[in-house]
C-alpha positions in Angstrom: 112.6 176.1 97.1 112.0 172.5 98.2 109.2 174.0 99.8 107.5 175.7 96.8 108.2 172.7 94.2 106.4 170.2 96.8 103.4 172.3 97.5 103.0 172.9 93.5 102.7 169.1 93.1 101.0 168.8 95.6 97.8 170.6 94.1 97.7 168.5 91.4 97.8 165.1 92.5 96.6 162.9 95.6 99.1 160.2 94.4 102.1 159.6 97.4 104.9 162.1 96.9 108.8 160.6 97.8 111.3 162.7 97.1 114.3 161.2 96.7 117.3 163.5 98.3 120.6 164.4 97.8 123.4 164.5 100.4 125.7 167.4 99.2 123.8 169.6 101.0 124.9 171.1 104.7 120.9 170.2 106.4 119.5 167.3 104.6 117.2 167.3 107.6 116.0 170.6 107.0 115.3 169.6 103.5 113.6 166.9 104.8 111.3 169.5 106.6 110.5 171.3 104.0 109.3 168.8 101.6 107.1 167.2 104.8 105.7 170.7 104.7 105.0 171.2 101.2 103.0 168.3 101.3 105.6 165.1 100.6 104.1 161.8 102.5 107.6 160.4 103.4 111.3 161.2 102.4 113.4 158.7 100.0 117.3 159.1 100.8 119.8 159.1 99.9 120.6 159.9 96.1 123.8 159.8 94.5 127.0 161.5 96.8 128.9 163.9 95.1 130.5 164.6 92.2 133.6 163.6 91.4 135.8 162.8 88.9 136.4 159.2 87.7 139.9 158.9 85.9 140.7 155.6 83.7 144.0 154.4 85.5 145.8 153.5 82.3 145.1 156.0 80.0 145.2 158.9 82.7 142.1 160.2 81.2 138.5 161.0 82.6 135.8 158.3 82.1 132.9 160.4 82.2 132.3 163.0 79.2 129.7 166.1 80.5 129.5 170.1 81.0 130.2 169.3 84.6 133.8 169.3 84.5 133.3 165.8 83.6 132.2 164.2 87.2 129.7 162.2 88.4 128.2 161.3 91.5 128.9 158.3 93.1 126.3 155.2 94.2 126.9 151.7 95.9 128.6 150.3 98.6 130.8 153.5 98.5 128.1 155.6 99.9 126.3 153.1 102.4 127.8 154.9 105.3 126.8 158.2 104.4 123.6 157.0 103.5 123.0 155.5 107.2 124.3 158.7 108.5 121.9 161.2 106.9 118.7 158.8 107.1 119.7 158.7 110.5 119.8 162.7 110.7 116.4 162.9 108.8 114.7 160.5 111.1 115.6 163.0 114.2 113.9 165.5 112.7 110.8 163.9 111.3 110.0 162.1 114.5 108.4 158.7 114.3 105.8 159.3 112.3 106.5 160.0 109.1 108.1 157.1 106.3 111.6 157.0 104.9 112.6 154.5 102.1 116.5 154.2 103.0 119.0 153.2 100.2 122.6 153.8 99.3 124.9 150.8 99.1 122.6 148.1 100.5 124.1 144.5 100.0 123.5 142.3 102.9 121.1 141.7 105.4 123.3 143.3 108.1 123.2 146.6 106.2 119.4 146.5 106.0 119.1 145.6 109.8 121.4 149.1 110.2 119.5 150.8 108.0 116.5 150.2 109.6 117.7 150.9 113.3 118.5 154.4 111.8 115.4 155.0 110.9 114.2 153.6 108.0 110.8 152.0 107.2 111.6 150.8 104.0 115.1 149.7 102.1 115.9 150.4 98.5 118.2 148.2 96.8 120.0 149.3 93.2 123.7 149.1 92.3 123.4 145.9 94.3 121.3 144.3 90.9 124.7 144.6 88.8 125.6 141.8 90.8 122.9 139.6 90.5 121.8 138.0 87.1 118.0 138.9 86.9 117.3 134.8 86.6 118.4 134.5 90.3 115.8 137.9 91.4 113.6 135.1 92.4 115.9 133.4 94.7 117.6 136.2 95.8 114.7 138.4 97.3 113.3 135.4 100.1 117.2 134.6 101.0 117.8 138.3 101.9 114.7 138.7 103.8 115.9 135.3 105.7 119.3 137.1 106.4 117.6 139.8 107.9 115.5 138.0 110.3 117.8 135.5 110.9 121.1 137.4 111.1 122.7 134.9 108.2 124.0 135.6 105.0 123.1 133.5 102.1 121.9 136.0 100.0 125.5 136.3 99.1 125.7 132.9 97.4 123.4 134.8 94.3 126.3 137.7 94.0 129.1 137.9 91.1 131.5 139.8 92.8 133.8 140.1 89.8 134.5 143.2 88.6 132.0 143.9 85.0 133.5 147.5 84.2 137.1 147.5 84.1 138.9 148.7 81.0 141.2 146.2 79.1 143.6 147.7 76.8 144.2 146.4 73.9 146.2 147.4 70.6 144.8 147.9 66.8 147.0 145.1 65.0 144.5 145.4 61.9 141.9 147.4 60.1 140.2 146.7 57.2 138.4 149.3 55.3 135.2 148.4 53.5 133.0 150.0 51.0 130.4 152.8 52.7 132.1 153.8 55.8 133.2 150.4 57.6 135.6 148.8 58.9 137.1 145.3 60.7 138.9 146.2 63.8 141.8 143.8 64.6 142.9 143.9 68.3 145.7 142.2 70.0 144.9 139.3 73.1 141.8 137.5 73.0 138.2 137.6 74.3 135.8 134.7 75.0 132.8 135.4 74.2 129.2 133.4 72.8 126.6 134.0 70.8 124.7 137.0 71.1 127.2 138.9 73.6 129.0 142.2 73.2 131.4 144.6 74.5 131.8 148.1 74.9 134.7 149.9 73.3 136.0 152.9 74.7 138.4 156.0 73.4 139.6 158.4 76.3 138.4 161.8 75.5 135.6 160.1 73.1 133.6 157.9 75.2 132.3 154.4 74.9 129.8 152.3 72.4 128.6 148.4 72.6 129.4 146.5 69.5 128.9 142.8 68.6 132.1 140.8 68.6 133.0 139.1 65.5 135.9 137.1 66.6 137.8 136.4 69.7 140.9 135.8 68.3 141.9 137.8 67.6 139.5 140.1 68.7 137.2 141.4 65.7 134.6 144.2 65.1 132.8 145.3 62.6 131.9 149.5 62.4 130.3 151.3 60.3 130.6 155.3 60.3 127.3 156.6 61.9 128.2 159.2 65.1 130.9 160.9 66.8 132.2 157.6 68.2 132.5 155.1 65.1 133.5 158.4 63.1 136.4 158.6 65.8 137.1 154.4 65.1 137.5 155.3 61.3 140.9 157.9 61.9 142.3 154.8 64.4 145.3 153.4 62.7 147.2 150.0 63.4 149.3 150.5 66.4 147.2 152.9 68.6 145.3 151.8 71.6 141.6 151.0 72.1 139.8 149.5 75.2 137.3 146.7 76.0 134.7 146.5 78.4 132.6 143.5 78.7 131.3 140.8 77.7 128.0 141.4 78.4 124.7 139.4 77.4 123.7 136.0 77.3 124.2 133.0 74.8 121.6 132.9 71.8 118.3 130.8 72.3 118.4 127.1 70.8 116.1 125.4 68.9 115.3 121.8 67.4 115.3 122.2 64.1 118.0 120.5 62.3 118.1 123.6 59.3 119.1 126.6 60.4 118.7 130.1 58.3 120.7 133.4 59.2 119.7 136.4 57.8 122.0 139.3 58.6 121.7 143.1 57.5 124.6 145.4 58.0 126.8 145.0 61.2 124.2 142.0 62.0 127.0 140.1 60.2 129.5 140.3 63.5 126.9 138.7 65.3 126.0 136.2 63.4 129.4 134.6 62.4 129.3 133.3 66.2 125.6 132.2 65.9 127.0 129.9 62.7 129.9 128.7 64.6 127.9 127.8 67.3 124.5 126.5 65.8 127.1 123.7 63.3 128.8 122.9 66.8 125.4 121.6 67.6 125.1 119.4 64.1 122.9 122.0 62.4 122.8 122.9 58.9 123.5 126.6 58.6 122.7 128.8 55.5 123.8 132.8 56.2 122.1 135.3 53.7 123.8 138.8 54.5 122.4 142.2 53.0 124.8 144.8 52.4 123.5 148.2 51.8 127.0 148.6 49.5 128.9 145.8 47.3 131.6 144.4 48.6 131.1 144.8 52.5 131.1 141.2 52.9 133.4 140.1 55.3 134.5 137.1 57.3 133.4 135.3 54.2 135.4 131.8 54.2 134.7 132.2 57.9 131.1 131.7 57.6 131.9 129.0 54.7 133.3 126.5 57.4 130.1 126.1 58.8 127.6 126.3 55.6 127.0 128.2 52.9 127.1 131.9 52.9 125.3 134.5 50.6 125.6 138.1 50.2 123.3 140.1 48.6 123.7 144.0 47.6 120.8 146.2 48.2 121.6 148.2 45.2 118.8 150.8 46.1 116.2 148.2 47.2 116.3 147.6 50.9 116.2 143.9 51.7 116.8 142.2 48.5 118.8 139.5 50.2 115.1 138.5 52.1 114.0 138.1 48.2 116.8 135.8 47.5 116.6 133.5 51.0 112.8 133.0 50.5 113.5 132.5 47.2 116.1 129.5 47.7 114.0 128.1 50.6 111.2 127.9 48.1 113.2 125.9 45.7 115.1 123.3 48.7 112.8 122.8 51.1 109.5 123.7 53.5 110.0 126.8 55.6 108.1 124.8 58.4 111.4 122.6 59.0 113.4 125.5 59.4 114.5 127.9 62.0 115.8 131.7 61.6 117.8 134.2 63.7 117.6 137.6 61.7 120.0 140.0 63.3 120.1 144.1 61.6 118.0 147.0 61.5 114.2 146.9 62.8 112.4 146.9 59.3 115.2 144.3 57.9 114.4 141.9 60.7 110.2 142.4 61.0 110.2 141.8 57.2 112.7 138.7 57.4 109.9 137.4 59.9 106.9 138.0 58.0 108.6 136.7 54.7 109.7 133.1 56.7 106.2 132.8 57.9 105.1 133.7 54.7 106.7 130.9 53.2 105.4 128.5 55.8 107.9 129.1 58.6 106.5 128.7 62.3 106.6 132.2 64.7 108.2 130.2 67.7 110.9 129.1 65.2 111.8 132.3 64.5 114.5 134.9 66.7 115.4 138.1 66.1 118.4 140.1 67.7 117.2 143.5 69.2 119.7 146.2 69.1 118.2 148.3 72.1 120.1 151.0 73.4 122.7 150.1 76.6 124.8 152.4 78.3 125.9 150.8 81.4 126.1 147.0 80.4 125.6 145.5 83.7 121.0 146.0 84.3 121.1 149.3 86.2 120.7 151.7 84.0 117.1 150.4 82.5 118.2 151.5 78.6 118.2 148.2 77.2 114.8 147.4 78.7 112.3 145.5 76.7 109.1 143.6 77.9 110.7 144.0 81.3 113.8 142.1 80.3 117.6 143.6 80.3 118.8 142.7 77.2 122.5 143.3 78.5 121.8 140.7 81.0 119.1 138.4 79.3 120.2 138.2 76.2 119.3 140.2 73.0 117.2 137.1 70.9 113.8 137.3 71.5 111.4 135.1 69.7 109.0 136.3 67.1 106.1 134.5 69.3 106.9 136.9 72.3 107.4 139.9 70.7 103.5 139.2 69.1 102.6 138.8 72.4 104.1 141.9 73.8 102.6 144.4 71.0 99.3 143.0 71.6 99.5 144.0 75.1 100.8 147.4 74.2 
């Protein structure tokens, strides 16, 4: 079959063929074989070992939700033996000749240096990067080489070796139900968290979501019904058990500008309560405009009041109105071109926040918006939350509006 599949691709393309394969089979060498055959220039190995099921410890219950009996295979430094073992085995068969990209656990110069004396020509490096924030790639990449040659390790000195996807649990010790299918989440404990971070919240035998956190203490969220999972938050009741995950992200961008506006749509509001908190910690003058696509979802209101005004603004059929009312104020008080904004909701709400402010005067670099990409893993391995070849779960979700021009015009 491995056979077949290469030779197919093979008509259609002069490009360099790798496959990348698996060890749960009984000859990976064979394999190997075959693909040479069919027309692969080298072999890439190995992939994920495996499956098997990953139980949460507290809750007894499996983490991983599939039709495969809910397993999954297993990566990193758990496999790096195995992965020696079989590059090893193809090597043997291939002779000298032909490439192989080894990978499978990889972390220190020592386990390239082995990886290499079993055959490989090239080492991959991936679970390694959750790890490593992506500002220390640079770094990272010339001091790993040095191990290698030199036999050291400094490459370590780059490496969080904490653990970023253990399960907290934590108990519902409030709920507050809002108008259109939301609600504040109350948890016991605390979390410390900044601007611009989240967390992932997880129900055994439902699965997992990132949300903003709106408070630390104690722990806040705001959810509004949308999918299976929030739909599952909205039958939780006070008492039951819920677990955290995180935080992941990166503290929002500064700026110099002395006024400050917010402009949050719909669960943007979680997120920005620690913006306001933060941005009056640094002597700003805050002003929060939050639209609510229903009247009375305002929360966290005398919150936001401790660190400047706050106003919230019902759609009331008409997407946006609250942007209407900000530019409408900041006509009135003062130049746009003095001010900053962080806008922090749904695409459309934010893109026409931006235009409006510039609009009005405002300057692009003065301006941030809060991407919501989509994140499953939290920690830069998964590639989901990519944008302009940056992690938002590592970098940070603010981008400026002056980038983000950039980047369209190159797409």
């Amino acid at each position: 079959m491995v056979y077949s599949y290469l030779s197919e691709i093979r008509k259609v393309t002069d490009a360099l063929i790798f496959p990348k394969l698996t060890p749960n089979v009984d000859s990976i060498s064979e394999i190997a074989l075959a693909a040479v055959r069919g027309g692969a220039d080298g072999i890439s190995a190995i992939n994920t070992a495996g499956p098997r099921l990953y139980v949460e410890p507290v809750s007894g219950e499996p983490l991983l939700l599939n039709n495969s009996g809910n397993r999954g295979g297993m990566s990193g430094k758990w496999i790096k033996e195995l992965a020696i073992e079989k590059v090893s085995e193809i090597r043997e068969a291939l002779g000298p000749d032909i490439p192989i990209i080894g990978m499978g656990g990889i972390e220190t110069g020592e386990d390239i240096r082995n990886m290499m004396r079993a055959g490989a020509d090239i080492v991959g490096i991936g679970s390694l990067f959750a790890s490593i924030h992506p500002d220390d790639w640079n770094s990272f990449f010339p001091a790993l080489k040095n191990d290698v040659i030199n036999k050291t390790n400094t490459a370590s000195a780059y490496r969080n070796i904490n653990r970023k996807m253990e399960y907290v649990p934590h108990t519902i010790t409030g709920i507050k139900d809002l108008p259109g299918n939301a609600r504040v989440l109350e948890l016991d404990g605390e979390i410390s968290f900044k601007a611009g971070q989240f967390v992932f919240l997880y129900i055994p035998g439902t699965g997992e979501k990132p949300f903003a956190v709106m408070k630390g203490s104690p722990p806040s969220f705001l959810v509004k019904k949308k999918g299976t999972f929030s739909s599952k938050v909205m039958e939780l009741e006070p008492g039951m058990q819920i677990f955290v995950r995180g935080v992941y992200g990166k503290d929002s961008p500064d700026t110099d500008k002395k006024k400050v506006l917010i402009s949050a749509g719909g669960t943007g509001l979680a997120t920005a309560l620690k913006l306001a908190e933060k941005l009056k910690g640094e002597g700003k003058e805050i002003h929060t405009y939050f639209g609510m696509s229903t009247p009375g979802q305002e929360v966290m209101e005398d919150d936001f009041l401790q660190y400047g005004t706050f106003t919230a603004v019902a759609d009331n059929g008409i997407p946006g109105r609250v942007i209407d009312t900000m530019i409408s104020e900041l006509d009135k008080n003062s130049s746009a071109e003095g001010c900053a904004l962080y806008t922090i909701g749904p695409d459309l709400f934010m893109e026409k926040t931006a235009e409006d402010f510039i609009k009005a005067g405002g300057r692009t670099e003065d301006v941030f918006l809060s991407l919501e990409t989509p994140t499953r893993c939290g920690v830069g391995l998964c590639g989901e939350c990519e944008c302009g070849g940056h992690l938002t779960c590592r970098e940070g979700t603010f981008f400026s509006y002056t980038y983000l021009q950039e980047l369209n015009h190159e797409d």
